[in-house]
N, C-alpha and C positions, 0 to 999 in steps of 0.2 A: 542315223541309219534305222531303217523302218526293220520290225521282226519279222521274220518268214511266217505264215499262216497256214493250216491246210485247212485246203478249200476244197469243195465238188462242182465239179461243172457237167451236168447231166445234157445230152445231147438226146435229141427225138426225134423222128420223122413222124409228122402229123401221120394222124387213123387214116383210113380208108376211103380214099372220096368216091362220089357216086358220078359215070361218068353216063348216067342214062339221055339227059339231054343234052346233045349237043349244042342247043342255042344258048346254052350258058358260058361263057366265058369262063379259062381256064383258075382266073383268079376268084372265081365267086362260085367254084363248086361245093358244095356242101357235102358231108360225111353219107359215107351210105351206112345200110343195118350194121354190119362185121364194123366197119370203121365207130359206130355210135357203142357199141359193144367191148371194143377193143380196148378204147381212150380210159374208162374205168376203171378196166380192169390193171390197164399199166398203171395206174396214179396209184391202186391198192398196192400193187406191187413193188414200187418205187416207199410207199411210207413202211411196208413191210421190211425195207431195208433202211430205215433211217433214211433216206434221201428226198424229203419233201422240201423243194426251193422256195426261198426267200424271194426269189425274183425269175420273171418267166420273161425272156424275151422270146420273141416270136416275128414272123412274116405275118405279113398283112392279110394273105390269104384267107378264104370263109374257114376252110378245112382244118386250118392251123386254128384259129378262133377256136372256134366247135370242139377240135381236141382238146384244148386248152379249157374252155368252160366246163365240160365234161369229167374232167381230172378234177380241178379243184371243187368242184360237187365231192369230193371224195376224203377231202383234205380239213383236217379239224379247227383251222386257219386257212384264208385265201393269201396265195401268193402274191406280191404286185407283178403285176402285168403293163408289159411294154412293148405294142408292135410299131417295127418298122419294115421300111418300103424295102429294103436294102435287101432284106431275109428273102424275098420271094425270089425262089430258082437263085438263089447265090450260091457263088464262086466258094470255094472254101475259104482262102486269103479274104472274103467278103466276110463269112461267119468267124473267122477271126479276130478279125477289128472290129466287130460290132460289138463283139463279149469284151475286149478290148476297151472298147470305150461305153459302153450301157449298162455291164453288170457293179459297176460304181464301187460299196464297201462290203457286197454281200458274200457272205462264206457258202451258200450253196446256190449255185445257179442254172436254171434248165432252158436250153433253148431251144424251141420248139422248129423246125422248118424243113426243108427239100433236099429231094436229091438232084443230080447229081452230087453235088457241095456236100452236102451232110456224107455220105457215104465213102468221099476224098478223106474228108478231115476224122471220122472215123477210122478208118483202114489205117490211113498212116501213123494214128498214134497207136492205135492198137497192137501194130505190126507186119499187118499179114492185110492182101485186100478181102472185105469183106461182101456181102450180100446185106443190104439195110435193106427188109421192106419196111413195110407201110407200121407206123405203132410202136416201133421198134427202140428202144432205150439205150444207153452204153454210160454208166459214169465211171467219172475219172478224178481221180485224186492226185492235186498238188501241191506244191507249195509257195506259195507268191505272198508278198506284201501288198500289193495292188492287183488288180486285173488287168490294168494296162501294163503292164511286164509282163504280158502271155502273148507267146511266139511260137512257132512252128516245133521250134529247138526245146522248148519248157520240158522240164523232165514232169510226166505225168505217170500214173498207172490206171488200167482200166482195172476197176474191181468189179464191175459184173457188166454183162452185156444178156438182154433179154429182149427177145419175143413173143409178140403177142401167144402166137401158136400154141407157142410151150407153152405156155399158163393154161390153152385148154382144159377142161377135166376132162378123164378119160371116156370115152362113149360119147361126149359132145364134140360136134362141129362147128368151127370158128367162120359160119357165114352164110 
């Protein structure tokens, strides 16, 4: 019998993408200024609470990318980094089984991708439905042997959920 472990599983909605040209394709939009701004200041945030991942899955997406390179600019070690097709615009029951099966032996893991999905599997473990924008972090603390033993049912706790916004400092605006 394997031992229980606590683990963090950090969940993000990529920064802010730039929706100036329309002839771009929804999957290769790239971060706009607030979004390029954003992404840093969460990854300070996140290692200001001990929460810097071992491993970053992510959607394919440009926007997830760009969040994701932007963060680890930040981090005193790069995380490994794993995108898949699966994460863009997924289902929650999709970001499920991804961390399911991609976050492997690692004890902190953050995965980077969209909503609707991201904001489903947020809200329900959280408790209550939430508002996820854009940048937007939530970890959560469990206990598992594996990661593929993570279920809907897993008992988890969120210990913090954060917003870009809030991080503002005061008299500055976030865009």
């Amino acid at each position: 019998m394997n031992d229980l472990l606590t683990r963090r599983l950090i969940l993000m909605r990529h920064a802010k993408s730039d929706w100036d040209d329309p002839a771009i394709a929804d999957h290769d939009r790239p971060l706009n200024r607030r979004g390029r701004k954003a992404a840093p200041r969460m990854a300070q945030w996140l290692s200001s609470n001990g929460a810097v991942p071992d491993i970053i899955l992510g959607s394919t997406a440009m926007r997830v990318r760009e969040t994701v390179s932007l963060m680890q600019e930040q981090w005193q070690y790069e995380a490994t980094e794993l995108y898949c097709r699966d994460l863009y615009l997924a289902a929650a029951d999709t970001i499920l089984r991804v961390v399911g099966s991609d976050a492997l032996d690692h004890q902190t893991v953050m995965l980077v991708a969209h909503n609707p999905g991201l904001e489903e599997l947020i809200s329900r473990w959280f408790g209550s439905p939430l508002r996820i924008p854009t940048a937007t972090a939530a970890i959560f603390e469990l206990r598992l042997s594996h990661w593929h033993e993570l279920r809907w049912q897993t008992a988890l706790q969120c210990v913090a959920l954060q917003r870009p916004k809030e991080l503002s400092e005061v008299g500055q605006r976030d865009d």
